[in-house]
C-alpha positions in Angstrom: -2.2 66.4 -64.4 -5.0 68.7 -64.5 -6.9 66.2 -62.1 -4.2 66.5 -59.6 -4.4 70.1 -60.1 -8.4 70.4 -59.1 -8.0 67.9 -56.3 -5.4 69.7 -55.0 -7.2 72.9 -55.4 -10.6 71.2 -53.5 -8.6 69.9 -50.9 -7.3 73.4 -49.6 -10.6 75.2 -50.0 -11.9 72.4 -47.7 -9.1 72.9 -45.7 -9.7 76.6 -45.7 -13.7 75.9 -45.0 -13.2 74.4 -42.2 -10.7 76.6 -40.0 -13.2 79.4 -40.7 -16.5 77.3 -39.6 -14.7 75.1 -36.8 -16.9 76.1 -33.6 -14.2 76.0 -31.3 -10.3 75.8 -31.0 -8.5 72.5 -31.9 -7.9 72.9 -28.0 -11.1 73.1 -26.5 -11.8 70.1 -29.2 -9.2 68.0 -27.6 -10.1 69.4 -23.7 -13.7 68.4 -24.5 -12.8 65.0 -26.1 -11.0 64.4 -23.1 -13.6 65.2 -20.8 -16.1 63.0 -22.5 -13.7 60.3 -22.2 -13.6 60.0 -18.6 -16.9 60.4 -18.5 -17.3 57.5 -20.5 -14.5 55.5 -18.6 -16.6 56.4 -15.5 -20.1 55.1 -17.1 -18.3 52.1 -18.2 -16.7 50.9 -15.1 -20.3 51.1 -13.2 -21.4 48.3 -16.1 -20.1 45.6 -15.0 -21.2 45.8 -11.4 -24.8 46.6 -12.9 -24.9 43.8 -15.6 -23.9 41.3 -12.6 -26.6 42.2 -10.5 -28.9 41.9 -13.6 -27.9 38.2 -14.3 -28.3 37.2 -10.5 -31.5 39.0 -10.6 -32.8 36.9 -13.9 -31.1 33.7 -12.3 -33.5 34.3 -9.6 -36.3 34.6 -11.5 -35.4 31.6 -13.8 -34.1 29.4 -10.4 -37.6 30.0 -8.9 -39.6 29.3 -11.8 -37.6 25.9 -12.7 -38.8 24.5 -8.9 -42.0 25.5 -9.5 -42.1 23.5 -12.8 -40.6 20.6 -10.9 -43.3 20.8 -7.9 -46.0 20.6 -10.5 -44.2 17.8 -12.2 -44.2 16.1 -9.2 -47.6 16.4 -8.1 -48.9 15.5 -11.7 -46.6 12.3 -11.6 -47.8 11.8 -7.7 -52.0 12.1 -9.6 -51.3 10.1 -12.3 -49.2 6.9 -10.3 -52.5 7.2 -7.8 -54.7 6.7 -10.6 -52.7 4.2 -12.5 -52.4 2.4 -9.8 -55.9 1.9 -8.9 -56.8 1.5 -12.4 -54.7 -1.9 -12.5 -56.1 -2.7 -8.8 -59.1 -2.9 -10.4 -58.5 -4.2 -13.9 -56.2 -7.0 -12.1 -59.1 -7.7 -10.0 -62.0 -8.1 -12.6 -63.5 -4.9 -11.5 -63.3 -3.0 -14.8 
């Protein structure tokens, strides 16, 4: 019982702590809290458009770099058939 007491006790001097040391009015609290919750509605809705134009922009980047993988593929593969195939020209001929 003499818990309850204390806690009860504790809980209204915080109560009474923080009415005298709020910085402002529970209604400019809830004006501000408003305000910064369009402006966040307002940040958020510009995301989308911005991450979109982010992954095309790194789909881009990634597109153009896959072809050039694939042109140097291609010319190693082009090299290498070349020299394969007049390495066997010769072997199958005696010249080697």
């Amino acid at each position: 019982m003499k818990f309850m007491w204390w806690l009860l006790v504790g809980f209204a001097l915080g109560v009474g702590a923080g009415l005298l040391l709020a910085p402002q009015s529970g209604e400019a609290t809830r004006a501000q809290l408003g305000e910064q919750g369009i402006m966040l509605r307002d940040r958020s809705g510009k995301l989308p458009d911005e991450l979109r134009a982010r992954a095309n922009d790194i789909t881009g980047q990634l597109r153009a770099r896959a072809n050039d993988a694939v042109e140097q593929g291609r010319d190693v593969y082009s090299r290498t058939k070349g020299d394969l195939s007049e390495r066997y020209s010769k072997a199958k001929s005696g010249e080697l």
